[in-house]
C-alpha positions in Angstrom: 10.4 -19.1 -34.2 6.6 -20.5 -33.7 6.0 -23.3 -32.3 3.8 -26.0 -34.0 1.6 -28.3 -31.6 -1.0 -30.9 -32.1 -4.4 -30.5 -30.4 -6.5 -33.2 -29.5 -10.0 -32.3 -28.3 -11.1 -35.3 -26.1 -14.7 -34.7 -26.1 -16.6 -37.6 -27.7 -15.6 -35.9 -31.3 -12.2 -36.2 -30.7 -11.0 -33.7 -33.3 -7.1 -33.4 -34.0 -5.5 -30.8 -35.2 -2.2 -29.1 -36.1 -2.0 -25.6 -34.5 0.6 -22.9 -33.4 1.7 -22.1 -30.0 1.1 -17.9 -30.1 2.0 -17.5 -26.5 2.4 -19.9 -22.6 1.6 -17.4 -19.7 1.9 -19.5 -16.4 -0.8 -22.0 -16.9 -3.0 -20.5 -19.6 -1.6 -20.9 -23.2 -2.9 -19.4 -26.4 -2.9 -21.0 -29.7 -4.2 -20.4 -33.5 -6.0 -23.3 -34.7 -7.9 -23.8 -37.9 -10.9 -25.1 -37.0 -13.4 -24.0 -33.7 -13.0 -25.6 -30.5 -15.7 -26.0 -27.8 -15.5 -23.6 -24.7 -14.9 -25.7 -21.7 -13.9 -28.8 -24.1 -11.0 -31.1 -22.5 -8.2 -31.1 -24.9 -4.3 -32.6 -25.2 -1.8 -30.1 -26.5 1.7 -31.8 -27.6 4.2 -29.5 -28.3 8.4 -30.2 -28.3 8.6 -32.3 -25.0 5.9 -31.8 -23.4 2.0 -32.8 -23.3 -0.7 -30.8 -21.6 -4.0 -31.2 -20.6 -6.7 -28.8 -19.7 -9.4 -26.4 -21.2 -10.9 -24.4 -23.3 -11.6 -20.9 -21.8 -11.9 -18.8 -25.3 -12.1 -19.3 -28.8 -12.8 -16.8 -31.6 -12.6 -16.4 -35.3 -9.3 -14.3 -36.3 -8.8 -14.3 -39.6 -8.6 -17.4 -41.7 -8.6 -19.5 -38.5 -9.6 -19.6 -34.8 -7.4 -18.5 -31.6 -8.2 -20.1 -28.8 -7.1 -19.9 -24.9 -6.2 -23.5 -22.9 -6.4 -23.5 -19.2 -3.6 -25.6 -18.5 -4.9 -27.9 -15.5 -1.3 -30.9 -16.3 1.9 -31.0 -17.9 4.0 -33.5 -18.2 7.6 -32.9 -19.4 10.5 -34.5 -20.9 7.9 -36.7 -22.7 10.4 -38.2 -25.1 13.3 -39.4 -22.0 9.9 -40.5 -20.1 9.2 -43.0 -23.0 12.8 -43.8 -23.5 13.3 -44.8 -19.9 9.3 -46.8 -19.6 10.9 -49.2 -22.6 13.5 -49.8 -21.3 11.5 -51.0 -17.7 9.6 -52.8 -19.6 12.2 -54.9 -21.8 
């Protein structure tokens, strides 16, 4: 099963974008994207429960789309029980 993520590149541009989760290798993951990313742009990958930050290492054309390699740098798990449990601080 792929995994779909959204991609936010937080350069000025700020570009979002749905892409796939093609692999996670320790802290370097690699994803197919459908539009061309920035080598050494900041981005924000959320995927399941998780967010990550970190940067753009690689990106070239494959096919009908782009796959590019983040250099994961954060992650932040159990996003969704995070939230759950800041609302309920804060109420």
């Amino acid at each position: 099963m792929e995994t779909v993520a959204a991609l936010t590149s937080l350069d000025q541009t700020e570009i979002k974008q749905t892409c796939l989760v093609l692999g996670l290798d320790g802290k370097t993951m690699e994803l197919k994207l459908p539009q061309y990313l920035n080598i050494g742009s900041a981005v924000k990958v959320e995927a399941d429960d998780t967010l990550s930050l970190g940067e753009v290492s690689y990106c070239r054309l494959d096919g009908d789309g782009y796959v590019a390699r983040v250099e994961i740098l954060e992650a932040l798990h159990h996003v969704n029980e995070l939230t759950r449990l800041a609302r309920a601080l804060l109420s």
